[in-house]
Each structure stands twice: as C-alpha cells, then as structure tokens.
N, C-alpha and C positions, 0 to 999 in steps of 0.2 A: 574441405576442411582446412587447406593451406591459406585459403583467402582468410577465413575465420584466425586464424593464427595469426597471419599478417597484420589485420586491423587491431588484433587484440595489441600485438607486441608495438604496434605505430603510438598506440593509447595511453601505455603500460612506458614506451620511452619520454612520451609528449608529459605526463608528469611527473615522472621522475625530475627530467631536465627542469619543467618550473619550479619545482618544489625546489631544487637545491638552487636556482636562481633567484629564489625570493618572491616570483612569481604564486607560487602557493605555498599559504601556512597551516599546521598541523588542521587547525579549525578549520578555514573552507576546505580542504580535503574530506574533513566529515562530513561538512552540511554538502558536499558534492556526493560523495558515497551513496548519505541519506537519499538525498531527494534522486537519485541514482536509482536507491535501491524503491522506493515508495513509487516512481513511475514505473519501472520495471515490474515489478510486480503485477500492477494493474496493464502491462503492456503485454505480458505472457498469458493474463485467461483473456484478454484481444485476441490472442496469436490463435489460441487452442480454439477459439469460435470459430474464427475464420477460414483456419486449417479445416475442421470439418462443414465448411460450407452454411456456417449461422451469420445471423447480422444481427447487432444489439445497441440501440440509438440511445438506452436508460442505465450506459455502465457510469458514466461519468455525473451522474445526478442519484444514483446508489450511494455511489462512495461518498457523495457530496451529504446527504441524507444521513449515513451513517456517521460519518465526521461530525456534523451539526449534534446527532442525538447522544454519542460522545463526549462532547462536551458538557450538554445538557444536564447528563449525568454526573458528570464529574464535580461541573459548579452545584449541583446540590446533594456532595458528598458520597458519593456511590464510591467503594473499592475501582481503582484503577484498572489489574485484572476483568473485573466484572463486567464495568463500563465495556472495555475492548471485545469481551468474549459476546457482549449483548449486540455492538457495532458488525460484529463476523458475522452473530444467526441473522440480522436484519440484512445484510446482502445476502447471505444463503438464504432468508424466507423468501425473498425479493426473486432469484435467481428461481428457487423450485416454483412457483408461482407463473414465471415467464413461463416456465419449460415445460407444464403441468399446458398450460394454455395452449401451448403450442402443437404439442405432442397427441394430446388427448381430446382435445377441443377443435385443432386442425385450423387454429385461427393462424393469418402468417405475423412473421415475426418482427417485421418491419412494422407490422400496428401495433400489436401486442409492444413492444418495447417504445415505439413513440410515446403510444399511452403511458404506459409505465414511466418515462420521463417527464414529461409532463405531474403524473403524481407526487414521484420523488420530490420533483421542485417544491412541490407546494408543501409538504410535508417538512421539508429544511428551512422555506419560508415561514411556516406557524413557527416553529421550534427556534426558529434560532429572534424571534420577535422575543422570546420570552425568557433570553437569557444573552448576557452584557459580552460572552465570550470568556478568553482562559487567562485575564490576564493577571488577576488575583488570587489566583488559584491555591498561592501556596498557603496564606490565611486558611480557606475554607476549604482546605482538602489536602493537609502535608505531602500522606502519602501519596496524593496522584503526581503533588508536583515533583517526589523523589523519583518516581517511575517515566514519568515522561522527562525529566531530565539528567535518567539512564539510557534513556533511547536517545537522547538527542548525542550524548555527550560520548560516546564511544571514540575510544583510540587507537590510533594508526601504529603498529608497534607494542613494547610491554610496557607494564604499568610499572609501580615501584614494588609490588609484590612478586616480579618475573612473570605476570601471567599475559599471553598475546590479548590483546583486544583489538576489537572493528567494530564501526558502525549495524548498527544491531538492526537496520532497515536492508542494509544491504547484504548482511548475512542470511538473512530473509527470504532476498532475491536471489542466492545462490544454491539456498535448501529446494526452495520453491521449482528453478531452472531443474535441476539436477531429477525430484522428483515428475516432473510435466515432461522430460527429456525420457527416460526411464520408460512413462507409460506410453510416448508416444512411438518410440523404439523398439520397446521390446514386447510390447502388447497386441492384440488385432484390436481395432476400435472400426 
C-alpha cells in the first residue's frame, strides 16, 4: 500500500509543479483526467478478467462497436441519455453472450472472443459507412451536443456558483475503482 501511495503522491506532485509552471492549462488537465478516466475504466473490467483467470481479445472492438452505434444514434436524433444507455446494454449483451458461450457451452475463451472481435469490427464497419461522424452534431441534435459537451468540459476546482467540479469521465473511474475494489475485498468470488 506505501508503493501505491508513493506513485500516487510522485503524480499528484509531477502536476501540480506543471500546472503552476505553465506546463499544463486548466483544459489539458481535463482532456488528461478524461481520457484518464475512459481508459481506466475500460482497464479495471481487463483487471477483473484477468484477476479471475479470463482472457478476452473482443474488449477493444466492443467499445469500439458501441462508440460507432453511439454516434449512429445520436446523428439521427435519438436522446443523448438513451443513445448511451443503448451503447452500455450492447457491451453487456456482447459480454453475457461471451460468458453464456463459455460457461454453458464450454467453448474456450480465446475463440469465443477472437470470434466475437472479428464481429464487433464488422458491425462498427457497416455502421459507421452509414453515418459522416459527430461533427455537426449540434444542428441535428442540440441536446446531445449539451450533454456531450458536459462531459467533455468538467472543471478542476469551483465553478462561479461555489460548486466543486471534475471531469465527469474520471469521476466515473473512481465510482467504478472504489465499487470493483469493494467486491473484490470484501466479497468471496
């Protein structure tokens, strides 16, 4: 636990000192948080595979699949919320599907999830042929582009109202930690 402390506090000094050197501004501090918090994320259910002895070759073409169909949705006006809650059940159908296979079917995991990569690709390939990406977003879908530019835009510090704010990806990753920390601790699995 001291090493863990150590590195945190080497990380915790290492931007401080930029950040009051000029070296980082309030903005990349976020887009650092962020993209912090969105690998992290997807680097803790790596962890929790691994940790119980799984291997899975189709996490990175999931997310990739779900991001694509995401968007899909969004450039043709679907609710922001909806969009994203629709992107979660397609990795969770994705995930119970692998785990269904595996488990009950006794197929190993190593195919099962090549396979399954291989899908996902081609799945993000149809889908994203059929749609230009988010860059007009805010014309044909206001509200998604207030919502995604709540996520993106979170602040380090308080607002002008006194309220704290942070990166809303990286708060994410500390919900997320804290709960997978919790089951892994205090649970038998």
């Amino acid at each position: 636990m001291l090493r863990v402390a150590g590195v945190v506090a080497l990380l915790v000094s290492l931007y401080v000192l930029l950040f009051f050197k000029g070296g980082i501004t309030q903005s990349n501090l976020i887009d650092v948080f962020n993209r912090q918090g969105f690998l992290g994320i997807i680097t803790v259910g790596v962890a929790v595979l691994i940790i119980t002895g799984g291997i899975d070759l189709s996490i990175g073409s999931v997310v990739g699949a779900s991001a694509v169909g995401f968007g899909v949705l969004i450039s043709n006006g679907v609710h922001p919320i909806l969009a994203f809650l629709t992107a979660i059940a397609f990795g969770a159908l994705a995930g119970l599907i692998h785990g269904l296979l595996v488990t009950k079917l006794k197929l190993q995991a190593f195919l099962v999830t090549l396979c399954g990569m291989f899908v996902y690709r081609g799945i993000a390939r149809v889908l994203s042929e059929r749609t230009v990406g988010l860059t007009g977003i805010g014309e044909a879908n206001p509200a998604a582009k207030a919502f995604l530019d709540s996520l993106r835009s979170g602040l380090i510090g308080f607002n002008s109202n006194g309220m704290l704010t942070a990166p809303m990806m990286f708060i994410g990753l500390i919900v997320l930690v804290a709960v997978i920390a919790t089951v892994l601790h205090a649970t038998i699995i």
